[in-house]
VEXTOR-251598 format. One record per residue (C-alpha): residue number from 1; x, y, z. Coordinates in nm, 2 decimals. Layout:
<atoms>
+-----+--------+--------+--------+
: num :     px :     py :     pz :
+-----+--------+--------+--------+
: NUM :      X :      Y :      Z :
...
+-----+--------+--------+--------+
</atoms>
This chain:
<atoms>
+-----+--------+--------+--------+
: num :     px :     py :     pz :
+-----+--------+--------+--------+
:   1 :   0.00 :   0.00 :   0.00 :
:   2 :   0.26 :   0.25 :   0.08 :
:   3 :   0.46 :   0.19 :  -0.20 :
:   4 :   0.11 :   0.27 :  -0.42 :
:   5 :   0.05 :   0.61 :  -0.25 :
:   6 :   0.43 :   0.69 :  -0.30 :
:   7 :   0.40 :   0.62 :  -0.73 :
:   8 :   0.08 :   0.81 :  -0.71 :
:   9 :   0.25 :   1.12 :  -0.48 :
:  10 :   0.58 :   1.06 :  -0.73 :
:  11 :   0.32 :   1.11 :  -1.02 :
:  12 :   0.10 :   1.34 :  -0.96 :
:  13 :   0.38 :   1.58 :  -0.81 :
:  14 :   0.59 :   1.56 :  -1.16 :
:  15 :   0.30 :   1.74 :  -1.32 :
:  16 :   0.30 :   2.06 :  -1.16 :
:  17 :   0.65 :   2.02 :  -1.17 :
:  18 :   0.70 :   1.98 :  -1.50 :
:  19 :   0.40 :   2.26 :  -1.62 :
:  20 :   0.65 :   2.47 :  -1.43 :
:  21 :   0.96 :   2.41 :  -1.57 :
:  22 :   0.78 :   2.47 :  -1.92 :
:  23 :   0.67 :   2.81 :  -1.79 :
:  24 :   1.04 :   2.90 :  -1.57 :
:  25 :   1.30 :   2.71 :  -1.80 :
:  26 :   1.17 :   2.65 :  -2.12 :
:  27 :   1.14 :   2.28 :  -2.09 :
:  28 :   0.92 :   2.01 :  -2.24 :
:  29 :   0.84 :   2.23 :  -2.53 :
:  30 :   0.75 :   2.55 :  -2.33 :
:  31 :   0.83 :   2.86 :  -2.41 :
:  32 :   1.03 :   3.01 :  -2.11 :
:  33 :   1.03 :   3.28 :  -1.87 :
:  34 :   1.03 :   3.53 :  -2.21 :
:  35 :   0.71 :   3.37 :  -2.27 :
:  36 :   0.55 :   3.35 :  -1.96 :
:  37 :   0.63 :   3.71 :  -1.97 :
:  38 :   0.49 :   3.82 :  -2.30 :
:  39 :   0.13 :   3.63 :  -2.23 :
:  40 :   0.11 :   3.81 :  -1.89 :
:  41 :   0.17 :   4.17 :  -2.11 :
:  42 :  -0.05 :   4.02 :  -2.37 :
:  43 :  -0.33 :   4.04 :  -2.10 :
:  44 :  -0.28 :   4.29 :  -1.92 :
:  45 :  -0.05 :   4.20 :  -1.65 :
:  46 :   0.25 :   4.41 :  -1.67 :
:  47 :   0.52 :   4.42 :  -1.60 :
:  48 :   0.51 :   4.09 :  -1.78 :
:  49 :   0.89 :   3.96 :  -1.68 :
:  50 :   0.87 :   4.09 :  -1.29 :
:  51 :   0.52 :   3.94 :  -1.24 :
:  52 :   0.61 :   3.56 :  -1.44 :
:  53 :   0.93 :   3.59 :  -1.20 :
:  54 :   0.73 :   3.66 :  -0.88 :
:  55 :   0.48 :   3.36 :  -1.01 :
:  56 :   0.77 :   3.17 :  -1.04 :
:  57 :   0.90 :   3.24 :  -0.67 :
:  58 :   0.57 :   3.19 :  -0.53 :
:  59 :   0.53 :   2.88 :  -0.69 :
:  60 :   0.87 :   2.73 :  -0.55 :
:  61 :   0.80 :   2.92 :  -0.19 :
:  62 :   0.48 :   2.71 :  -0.19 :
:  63 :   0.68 :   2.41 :  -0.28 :
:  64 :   0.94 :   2.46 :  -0.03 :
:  65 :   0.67 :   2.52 :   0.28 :
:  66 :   0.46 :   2.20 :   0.19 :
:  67 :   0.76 :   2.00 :   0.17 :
:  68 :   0.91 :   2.12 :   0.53 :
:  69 :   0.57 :   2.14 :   0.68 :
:  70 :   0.38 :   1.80 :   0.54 :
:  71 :   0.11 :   1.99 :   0.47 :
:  72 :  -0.05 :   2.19 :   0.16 :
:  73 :  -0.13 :   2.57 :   0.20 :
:  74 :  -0.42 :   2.70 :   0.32 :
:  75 :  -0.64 :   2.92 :   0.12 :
:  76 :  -0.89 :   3.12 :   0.34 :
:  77 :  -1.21 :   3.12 :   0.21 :
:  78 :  -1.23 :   2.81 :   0.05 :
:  79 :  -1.39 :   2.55 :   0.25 :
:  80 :  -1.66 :   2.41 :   0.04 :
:  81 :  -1.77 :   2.17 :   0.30 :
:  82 :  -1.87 :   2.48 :   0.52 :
:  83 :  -2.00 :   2.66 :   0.22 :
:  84 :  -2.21 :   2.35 :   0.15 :
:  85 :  -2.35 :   2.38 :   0.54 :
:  86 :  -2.50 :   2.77 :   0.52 :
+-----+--------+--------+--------+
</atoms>
């Protein structure tokens, strides 16, 4: 069982990881932080660059804290099963 969970954590994990590195690095066909950039100017969002490098940082903060802590962030305002209740 706990080597199931682990392929399923391993896999599930490389695909945010890997949607990032297309959108930081370039990778698996992506088009890099240049084009991160020019879609965020494209709609509106500009400073294009600073804003797809603070995304970026965000991201890998969020990474970083979920990994030390065991936990995912929390997002106020976002419990559904409470929602569900009123």
């Amino acid at each position: 069982m706990d080597i199931g969970l682990l392929i399923l954590r391993v896999a599930l994990g490389a695909l945010p990881a890997a949607h990032g590195a297309q959108k930081l690095f370039g990778w698996f066909g992506g088009h890099g932080l240049a084009g991160t950039a020019g879609f965020f100017d494209s709609v509106g969002y500009r400073p294009g660059r600073r804003l797809a490098a603070a995304t970026a940082a965000w991201g890998w903060r969020q990474h970083v804290r979920q990994h030390e802590t065991g936990t995912a962030p929390q997002r106020s305002g976002t419990d559904l099963t409470h929602a569900a209740t009123r």
